[in-house]
VOBA-1610 file (N, C-alpha, C; in pm, whole numbers, padded with zeros to 5 digits, always signed):
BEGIN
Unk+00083-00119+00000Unk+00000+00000+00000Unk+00087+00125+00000Unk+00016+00186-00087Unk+00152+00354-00066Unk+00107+00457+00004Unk+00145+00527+00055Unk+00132+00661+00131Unk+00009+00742+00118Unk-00024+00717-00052Unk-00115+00776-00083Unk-00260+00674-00122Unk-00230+00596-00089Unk-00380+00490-00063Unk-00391+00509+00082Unk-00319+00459+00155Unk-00358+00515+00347Unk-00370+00617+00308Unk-00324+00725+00294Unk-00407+00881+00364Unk-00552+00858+00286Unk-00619+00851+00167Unk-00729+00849+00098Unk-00825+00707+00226Unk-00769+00623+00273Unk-00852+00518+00345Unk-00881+00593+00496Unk-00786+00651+00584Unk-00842+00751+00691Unk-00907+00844+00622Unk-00921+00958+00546Unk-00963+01043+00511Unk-01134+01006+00511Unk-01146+00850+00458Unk-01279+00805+00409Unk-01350+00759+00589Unk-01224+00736+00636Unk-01286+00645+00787Unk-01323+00819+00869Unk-01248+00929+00876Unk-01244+01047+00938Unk-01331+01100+00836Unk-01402+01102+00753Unk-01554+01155+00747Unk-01662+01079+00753Unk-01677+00915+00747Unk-01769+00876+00841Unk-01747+00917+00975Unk-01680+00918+01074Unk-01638+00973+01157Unk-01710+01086+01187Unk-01668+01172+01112Unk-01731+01325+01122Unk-01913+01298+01101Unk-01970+01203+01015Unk-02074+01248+00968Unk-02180+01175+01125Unk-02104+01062+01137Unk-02201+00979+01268Unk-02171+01061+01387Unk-02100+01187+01397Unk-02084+01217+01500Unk-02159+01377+01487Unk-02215+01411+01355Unk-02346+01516+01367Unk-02420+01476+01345Unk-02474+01378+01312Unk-02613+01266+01320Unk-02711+01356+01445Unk-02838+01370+01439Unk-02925+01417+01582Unk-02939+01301+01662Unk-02927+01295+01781Unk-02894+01209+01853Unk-03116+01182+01866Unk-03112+01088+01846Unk-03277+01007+01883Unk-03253+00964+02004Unk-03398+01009+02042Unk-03443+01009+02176Unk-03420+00844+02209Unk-03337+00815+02336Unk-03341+00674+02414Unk-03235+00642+02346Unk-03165+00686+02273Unk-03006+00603+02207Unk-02927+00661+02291Unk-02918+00781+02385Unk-02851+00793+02456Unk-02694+00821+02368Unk-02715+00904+02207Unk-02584+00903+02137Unk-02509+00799+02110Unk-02592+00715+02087Unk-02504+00580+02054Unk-02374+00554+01932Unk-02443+00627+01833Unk-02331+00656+01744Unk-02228+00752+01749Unk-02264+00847+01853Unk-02085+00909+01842Unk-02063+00846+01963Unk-02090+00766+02031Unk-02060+00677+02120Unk-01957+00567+02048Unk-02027+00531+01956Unk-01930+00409+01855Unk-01849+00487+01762Unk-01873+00595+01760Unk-01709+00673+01633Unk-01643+00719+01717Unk-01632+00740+01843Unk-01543+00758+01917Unk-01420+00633+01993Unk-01519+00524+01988Unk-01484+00381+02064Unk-01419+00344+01980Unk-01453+00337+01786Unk-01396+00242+01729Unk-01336+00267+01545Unk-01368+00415+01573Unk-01324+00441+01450Unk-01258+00562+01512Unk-01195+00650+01608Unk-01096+00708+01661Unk-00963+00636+01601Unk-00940+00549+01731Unk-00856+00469+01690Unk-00763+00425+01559Unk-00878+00369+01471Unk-00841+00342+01354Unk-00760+00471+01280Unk-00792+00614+01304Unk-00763+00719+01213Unk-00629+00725+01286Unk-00603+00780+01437Unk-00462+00768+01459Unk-00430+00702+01425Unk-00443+00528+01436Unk-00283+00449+01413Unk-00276+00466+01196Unk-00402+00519+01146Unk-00338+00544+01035Unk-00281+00608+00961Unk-00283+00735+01078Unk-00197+00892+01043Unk-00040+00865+01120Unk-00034+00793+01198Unk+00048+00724+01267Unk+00147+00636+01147Unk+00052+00546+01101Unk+00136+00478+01000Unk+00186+00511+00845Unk+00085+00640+00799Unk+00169+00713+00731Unk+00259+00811+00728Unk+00277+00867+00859Unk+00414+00951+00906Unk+00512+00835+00867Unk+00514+00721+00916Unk+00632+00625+00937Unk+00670+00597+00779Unk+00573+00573+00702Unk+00599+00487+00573Unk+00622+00599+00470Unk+00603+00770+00490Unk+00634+00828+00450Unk+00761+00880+00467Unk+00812+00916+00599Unk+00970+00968+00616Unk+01003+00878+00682Unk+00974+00769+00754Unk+01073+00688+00823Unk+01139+00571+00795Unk+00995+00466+00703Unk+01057+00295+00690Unk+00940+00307+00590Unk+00949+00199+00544Unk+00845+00103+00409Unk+00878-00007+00400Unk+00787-00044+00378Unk+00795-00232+00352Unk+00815-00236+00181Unk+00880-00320+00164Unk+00918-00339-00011Unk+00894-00523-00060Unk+00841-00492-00085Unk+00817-00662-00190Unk+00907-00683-00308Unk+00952-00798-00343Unk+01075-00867-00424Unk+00987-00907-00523Unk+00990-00852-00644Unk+00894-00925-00745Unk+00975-00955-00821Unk+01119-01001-00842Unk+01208-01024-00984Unk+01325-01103-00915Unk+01442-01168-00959Unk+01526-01312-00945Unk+01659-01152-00968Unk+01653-01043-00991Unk+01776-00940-01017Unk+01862-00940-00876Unk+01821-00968-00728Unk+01910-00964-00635Unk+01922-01118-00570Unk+01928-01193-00632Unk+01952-01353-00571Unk+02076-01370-00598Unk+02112-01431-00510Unk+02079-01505-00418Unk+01998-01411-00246Unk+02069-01332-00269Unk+02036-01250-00154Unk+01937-01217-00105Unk+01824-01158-00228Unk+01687-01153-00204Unk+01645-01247-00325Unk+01495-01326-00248Unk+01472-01405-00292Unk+01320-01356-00374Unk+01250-01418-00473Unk+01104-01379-00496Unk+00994-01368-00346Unk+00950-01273-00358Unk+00880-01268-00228Unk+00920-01237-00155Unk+01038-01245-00146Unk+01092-01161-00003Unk+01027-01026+00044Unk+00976-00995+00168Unk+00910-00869+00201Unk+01039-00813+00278Unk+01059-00741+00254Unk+01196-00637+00336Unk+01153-00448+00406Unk+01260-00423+00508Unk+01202-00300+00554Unk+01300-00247+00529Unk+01276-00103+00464Unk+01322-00009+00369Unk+01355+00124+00477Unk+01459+00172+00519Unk+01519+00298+00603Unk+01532+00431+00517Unk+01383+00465+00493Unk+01371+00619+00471Unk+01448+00743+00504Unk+01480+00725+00641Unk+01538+00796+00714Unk+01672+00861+00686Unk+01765+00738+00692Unk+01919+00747+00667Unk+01983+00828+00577Unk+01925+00805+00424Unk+02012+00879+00316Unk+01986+01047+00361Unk+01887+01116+00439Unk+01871+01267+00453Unk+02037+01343+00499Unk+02080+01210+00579Unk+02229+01226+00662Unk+02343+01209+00585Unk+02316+01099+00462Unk+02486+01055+00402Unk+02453+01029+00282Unk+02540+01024+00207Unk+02533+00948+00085Unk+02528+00823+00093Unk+02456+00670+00001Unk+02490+00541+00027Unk+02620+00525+00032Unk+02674+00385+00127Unk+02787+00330+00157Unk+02783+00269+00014Unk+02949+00186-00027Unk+02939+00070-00090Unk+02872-00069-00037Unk+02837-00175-00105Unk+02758-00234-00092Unk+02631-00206-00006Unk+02561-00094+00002Unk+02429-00083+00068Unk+02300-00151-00083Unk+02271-00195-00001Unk+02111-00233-00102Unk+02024-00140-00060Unk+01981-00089-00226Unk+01927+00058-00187Unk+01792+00038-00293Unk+01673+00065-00243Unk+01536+00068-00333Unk+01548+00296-00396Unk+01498+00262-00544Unk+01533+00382-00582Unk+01457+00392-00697Unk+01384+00482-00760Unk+01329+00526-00912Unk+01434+00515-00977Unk+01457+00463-01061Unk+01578+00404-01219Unk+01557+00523-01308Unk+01662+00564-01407Unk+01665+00663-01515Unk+01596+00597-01664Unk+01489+00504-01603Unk+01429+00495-01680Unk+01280+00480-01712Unk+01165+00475-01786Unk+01044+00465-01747Unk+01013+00368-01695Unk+00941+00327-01590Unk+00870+00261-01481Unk+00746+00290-01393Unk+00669+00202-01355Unk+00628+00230-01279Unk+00675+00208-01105Unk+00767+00089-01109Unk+00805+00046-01002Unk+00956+00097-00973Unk+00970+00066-00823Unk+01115+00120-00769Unk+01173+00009-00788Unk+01333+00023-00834Unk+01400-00094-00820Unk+01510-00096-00713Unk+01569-00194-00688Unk+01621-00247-00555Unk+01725-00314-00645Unk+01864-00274-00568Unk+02015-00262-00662Unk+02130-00262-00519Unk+02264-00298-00560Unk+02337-00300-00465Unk+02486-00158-00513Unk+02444-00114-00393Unk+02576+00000-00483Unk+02707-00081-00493Unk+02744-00063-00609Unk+02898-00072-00606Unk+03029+00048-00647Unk+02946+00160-00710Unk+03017+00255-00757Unk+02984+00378-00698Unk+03111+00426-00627Unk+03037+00594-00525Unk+03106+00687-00622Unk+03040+00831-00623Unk+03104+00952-00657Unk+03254+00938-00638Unk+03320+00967-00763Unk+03473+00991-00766Unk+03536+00780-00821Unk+03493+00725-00779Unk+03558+00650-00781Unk+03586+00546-00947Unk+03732+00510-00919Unk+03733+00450-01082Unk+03691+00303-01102Unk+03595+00267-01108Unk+03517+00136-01193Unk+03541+00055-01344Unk+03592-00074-01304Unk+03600-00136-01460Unk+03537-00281-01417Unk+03497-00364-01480Unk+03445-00474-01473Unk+03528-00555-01566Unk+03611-00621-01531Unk+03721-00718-01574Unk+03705-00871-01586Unk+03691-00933-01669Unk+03701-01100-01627Unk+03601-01141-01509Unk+03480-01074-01563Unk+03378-01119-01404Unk+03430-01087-01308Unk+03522-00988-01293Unk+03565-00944-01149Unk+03520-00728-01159Unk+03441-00681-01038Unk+03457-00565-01020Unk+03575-00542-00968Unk+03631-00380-01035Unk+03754-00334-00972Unk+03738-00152-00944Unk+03780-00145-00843Unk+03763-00016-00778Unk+03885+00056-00762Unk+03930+00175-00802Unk+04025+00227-00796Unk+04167+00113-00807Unk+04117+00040-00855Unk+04238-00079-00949Unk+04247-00224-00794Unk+04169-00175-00726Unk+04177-00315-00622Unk+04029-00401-00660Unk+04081-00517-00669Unk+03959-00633-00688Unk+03882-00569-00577Unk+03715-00606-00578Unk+03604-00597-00495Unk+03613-00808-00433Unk+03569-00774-00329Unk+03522-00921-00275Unk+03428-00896-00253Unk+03322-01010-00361Unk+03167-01040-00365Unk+03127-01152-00359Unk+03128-01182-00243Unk+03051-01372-00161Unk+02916-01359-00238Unk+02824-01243-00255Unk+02654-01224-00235Unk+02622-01240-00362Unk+02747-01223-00498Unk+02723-01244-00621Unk+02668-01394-00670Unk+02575-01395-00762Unk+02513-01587-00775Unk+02617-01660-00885Unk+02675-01546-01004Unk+02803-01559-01102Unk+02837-01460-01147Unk+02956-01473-01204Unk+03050-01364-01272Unk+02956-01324-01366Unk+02948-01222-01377Unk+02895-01134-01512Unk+02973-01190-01635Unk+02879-01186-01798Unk+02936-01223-01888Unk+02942-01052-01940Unk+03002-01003-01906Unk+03057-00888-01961Unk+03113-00800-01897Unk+03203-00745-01958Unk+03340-00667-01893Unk+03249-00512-01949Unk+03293-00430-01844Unk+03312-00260-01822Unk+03340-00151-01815Unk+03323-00048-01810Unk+03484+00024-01814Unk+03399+00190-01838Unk+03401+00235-01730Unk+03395+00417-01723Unk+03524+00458-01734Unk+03508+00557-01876Unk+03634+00650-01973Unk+03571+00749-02077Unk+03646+00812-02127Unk+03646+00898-02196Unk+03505+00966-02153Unk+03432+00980-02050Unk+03299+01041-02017Unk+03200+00948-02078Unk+03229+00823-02021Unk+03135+00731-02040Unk+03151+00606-01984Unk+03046+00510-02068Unk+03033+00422-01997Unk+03058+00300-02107Unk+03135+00220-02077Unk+03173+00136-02226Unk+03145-00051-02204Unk+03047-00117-02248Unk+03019-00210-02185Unk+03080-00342-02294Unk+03118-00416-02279Unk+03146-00551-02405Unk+03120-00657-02331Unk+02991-00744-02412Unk+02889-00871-02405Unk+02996-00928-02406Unk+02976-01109-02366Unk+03070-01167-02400Unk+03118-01165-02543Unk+03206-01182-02599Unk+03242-01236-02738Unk+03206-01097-02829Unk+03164-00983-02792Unk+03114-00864-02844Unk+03243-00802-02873Unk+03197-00653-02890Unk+03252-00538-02906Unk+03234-00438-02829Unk+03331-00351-02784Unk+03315-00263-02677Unk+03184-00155-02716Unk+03106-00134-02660Unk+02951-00025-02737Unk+02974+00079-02598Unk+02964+00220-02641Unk+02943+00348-02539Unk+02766+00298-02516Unk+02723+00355-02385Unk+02555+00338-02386Unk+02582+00513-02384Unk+02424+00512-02496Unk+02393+00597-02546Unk+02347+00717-02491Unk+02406+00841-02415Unk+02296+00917-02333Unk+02169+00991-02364Unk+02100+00921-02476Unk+01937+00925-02547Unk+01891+00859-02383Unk+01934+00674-02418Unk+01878+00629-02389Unk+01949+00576-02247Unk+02045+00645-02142Unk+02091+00554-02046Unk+02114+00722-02011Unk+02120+00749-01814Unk+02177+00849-01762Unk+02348+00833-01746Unk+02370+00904-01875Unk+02502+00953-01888Unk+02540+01091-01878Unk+02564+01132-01820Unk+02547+01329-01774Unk+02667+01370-01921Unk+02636+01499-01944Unk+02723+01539-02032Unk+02846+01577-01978Unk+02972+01572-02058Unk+03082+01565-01986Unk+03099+01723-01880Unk+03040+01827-01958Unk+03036+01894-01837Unk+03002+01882-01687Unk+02929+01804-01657Unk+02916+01730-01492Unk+03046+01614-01471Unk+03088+01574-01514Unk+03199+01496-01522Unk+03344+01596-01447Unk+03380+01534-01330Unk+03545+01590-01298Unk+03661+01515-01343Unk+03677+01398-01410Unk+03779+01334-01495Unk+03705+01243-01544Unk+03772+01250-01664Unk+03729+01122-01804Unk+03650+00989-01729Unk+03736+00889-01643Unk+03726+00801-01604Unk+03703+00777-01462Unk+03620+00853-01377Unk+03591+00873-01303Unk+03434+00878-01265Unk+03330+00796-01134Unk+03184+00846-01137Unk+03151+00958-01094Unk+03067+01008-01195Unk+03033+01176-01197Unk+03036+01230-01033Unk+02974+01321-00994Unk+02952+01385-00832Unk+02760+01330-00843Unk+02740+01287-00746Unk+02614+01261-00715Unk+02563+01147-00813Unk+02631+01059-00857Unk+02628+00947-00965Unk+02675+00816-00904Unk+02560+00698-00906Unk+02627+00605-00844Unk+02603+00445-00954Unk+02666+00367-00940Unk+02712+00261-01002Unk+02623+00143-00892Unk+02509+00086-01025Unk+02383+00017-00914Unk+02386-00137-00975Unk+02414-00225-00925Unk+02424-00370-00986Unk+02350-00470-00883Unk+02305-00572-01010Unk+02180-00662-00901Unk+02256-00774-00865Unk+02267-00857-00803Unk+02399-00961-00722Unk+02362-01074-00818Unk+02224-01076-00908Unk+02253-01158-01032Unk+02313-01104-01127Unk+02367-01099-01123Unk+02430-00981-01229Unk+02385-01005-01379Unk+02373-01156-01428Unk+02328-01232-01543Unk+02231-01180-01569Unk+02108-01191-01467Unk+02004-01158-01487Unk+01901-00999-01419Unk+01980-00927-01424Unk+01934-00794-01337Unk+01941-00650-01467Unk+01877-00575-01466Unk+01849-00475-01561Unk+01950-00333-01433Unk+02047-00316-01486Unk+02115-00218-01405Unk+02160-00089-01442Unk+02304-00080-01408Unk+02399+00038-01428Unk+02455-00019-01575Unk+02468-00127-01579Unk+02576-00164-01704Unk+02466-00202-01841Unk+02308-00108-01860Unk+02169-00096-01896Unk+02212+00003-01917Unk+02125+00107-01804Unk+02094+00279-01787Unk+02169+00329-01751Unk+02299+00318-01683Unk+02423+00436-01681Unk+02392+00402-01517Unk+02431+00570-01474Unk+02360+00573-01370Unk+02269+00605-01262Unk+02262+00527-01122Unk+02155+00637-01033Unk+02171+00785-00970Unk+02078+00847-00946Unk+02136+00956-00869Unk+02082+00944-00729Unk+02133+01008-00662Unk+02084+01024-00482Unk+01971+01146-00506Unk+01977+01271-00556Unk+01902+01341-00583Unk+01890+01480-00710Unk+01817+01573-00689Unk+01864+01635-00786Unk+01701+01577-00957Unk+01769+01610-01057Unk+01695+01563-01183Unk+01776+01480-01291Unk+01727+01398-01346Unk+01842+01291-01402Unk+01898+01381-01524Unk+01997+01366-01555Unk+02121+01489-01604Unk+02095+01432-01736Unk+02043+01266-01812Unk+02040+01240-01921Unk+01936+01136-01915Unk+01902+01069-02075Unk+01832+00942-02063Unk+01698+01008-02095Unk+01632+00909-02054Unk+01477+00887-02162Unk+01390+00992-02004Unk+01447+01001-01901Unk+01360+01067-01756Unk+01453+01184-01765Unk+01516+01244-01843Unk+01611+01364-01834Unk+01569+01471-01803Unk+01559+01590-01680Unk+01463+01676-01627Unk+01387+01643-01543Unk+01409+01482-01482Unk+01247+01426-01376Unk+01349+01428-01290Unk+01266+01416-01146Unk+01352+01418-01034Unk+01401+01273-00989Unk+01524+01329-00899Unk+01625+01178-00940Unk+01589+01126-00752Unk+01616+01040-00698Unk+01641+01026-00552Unk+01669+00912-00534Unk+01660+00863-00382Unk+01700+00727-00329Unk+01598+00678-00246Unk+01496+00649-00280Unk+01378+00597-00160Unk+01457+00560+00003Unk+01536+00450-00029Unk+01594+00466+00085Unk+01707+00277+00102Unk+01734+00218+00240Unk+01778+00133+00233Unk+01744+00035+00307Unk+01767-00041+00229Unk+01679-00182+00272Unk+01785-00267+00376Unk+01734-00260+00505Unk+01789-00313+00596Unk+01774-00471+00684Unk+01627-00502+00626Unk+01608-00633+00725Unk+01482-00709+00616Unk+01528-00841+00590Unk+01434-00923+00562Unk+01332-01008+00654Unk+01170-00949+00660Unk+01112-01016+00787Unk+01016-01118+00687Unk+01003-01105+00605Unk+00897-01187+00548Unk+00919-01263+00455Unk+00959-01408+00457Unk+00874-01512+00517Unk+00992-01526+00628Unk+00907-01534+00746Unk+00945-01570+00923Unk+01121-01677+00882Unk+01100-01756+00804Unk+01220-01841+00795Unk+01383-01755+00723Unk+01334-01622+00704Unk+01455-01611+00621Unk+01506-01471+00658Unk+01423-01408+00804Unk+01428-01341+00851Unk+01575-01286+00914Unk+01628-01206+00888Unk+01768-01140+00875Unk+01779-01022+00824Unk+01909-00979+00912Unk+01952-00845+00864Unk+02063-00819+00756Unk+01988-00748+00608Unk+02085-00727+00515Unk+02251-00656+00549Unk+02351-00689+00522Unk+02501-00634+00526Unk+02552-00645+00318
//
């Protein structure tokens, strides 16, 4: 449910509310009905103004509808999402972060950072490399069949057995090199988002990349506003698999 289905469901319970409670009270009911909108539909409106403060700036529950973060998250997995945090920092590396993509959607997608502002990224032999040191990734399911490489103010991807292809900034958030502080470097406020299937996940090495905030600098959403919903910290649903994401 989103933020904006609860507020529209109190809104509907807080004017029955309102209406049983100017009702003319009939003789021998003794007000029975604002007797009962007080007893039992009170209630209901706080804990639901209550629960959209929370799901608006604080936490959200997120559902797993796609195989893009497995092993880690599984189909179905229900997870709780930390609204809160990014207002304070930028994402860490490896945070799993739910976020609007630079591309059309209706849904948020859920990605693992691997690439922060400033830093140099190549994807080598199924291995990520960060400022030229291997990454260690236990959470990955296999090596990616394709190598990577941010340069020349871009982003340069080769399939297996392919040819190196720039992604296009029509169609992927590639900022123009003016937002760019060196060739081969991720832009300022530009982050590098990969799904731990890597085989099978629609990502950074797709659409370029995410932003934390701001309006996406290129791509098919170029001018829409960019952000980070937030980070997904704990898997509670289903009871058996219940744990805290690292």
């Amino acid at each position: 449910m989103t933020p904006q289905e609860l507020l529209v469901i109190v809104a509907v319970i807080a004017i029955v509310r309102i209406v049983l409670s100017l009702r003319p009270v009939v003789a021998g009911s003794s007000g029975r009905s604002s007797a009962v909108a007080r007893e039992f539909l009170d209630p209901f409106i706080i804990a639901g103004l209550a629960a959209w403060v929370l799901i608006t700036f604080v936490a959200r529950t997120y559902y797993i509808p796609t195989a893009s973060m497995v092993p880690t998250l599984q189909i179905h997995d229900v997870l709780l999402v930390d609204k809160f945090e990014y207002r304070f920092h930028e994402p860490n590396h490896g945070d799993i972060v739910v976020f609007p993509p630079p591309v059309p959607t209706t849904d948020d997608f859920i990605k693992r950072v691997v690439g922060r502002p400033g830093d140099r990224l190549e994807v080598r032999s199924g291995t990520v490399y960060i400022d030229g040191s291997a990454l260690s990734e236990p959470y990955v399911a296999e090596k990616p069949q394709y190598d990577l490489q941010i340069r020349d103010y871009g982003i340069y991807v080769k399939e297996l057995g392919g040819d190196w292809t720039k992604l296009d900034s029509s169609s992927a958030n590639i900022p123009p090199k003016s937002d760019w502080t060196a060739p081969d470097r991720i832009p300022p406020n530009c982050f590098m988002m990969f799904g731990d299937n890597r085989n099978n996940s629609e990502d950074s090495h797709i659409w370029g990349f995410a932003q934390a905030d701001g309006t996406f600098l290129a791509g098919p959403l170029k001018g829409q506003k960019a952000s980070f919903t937030g980070h997904a910290f704990l898997i509670f649903w289903p009871l058996d698999r219940l744990r805290i994401l690292r």
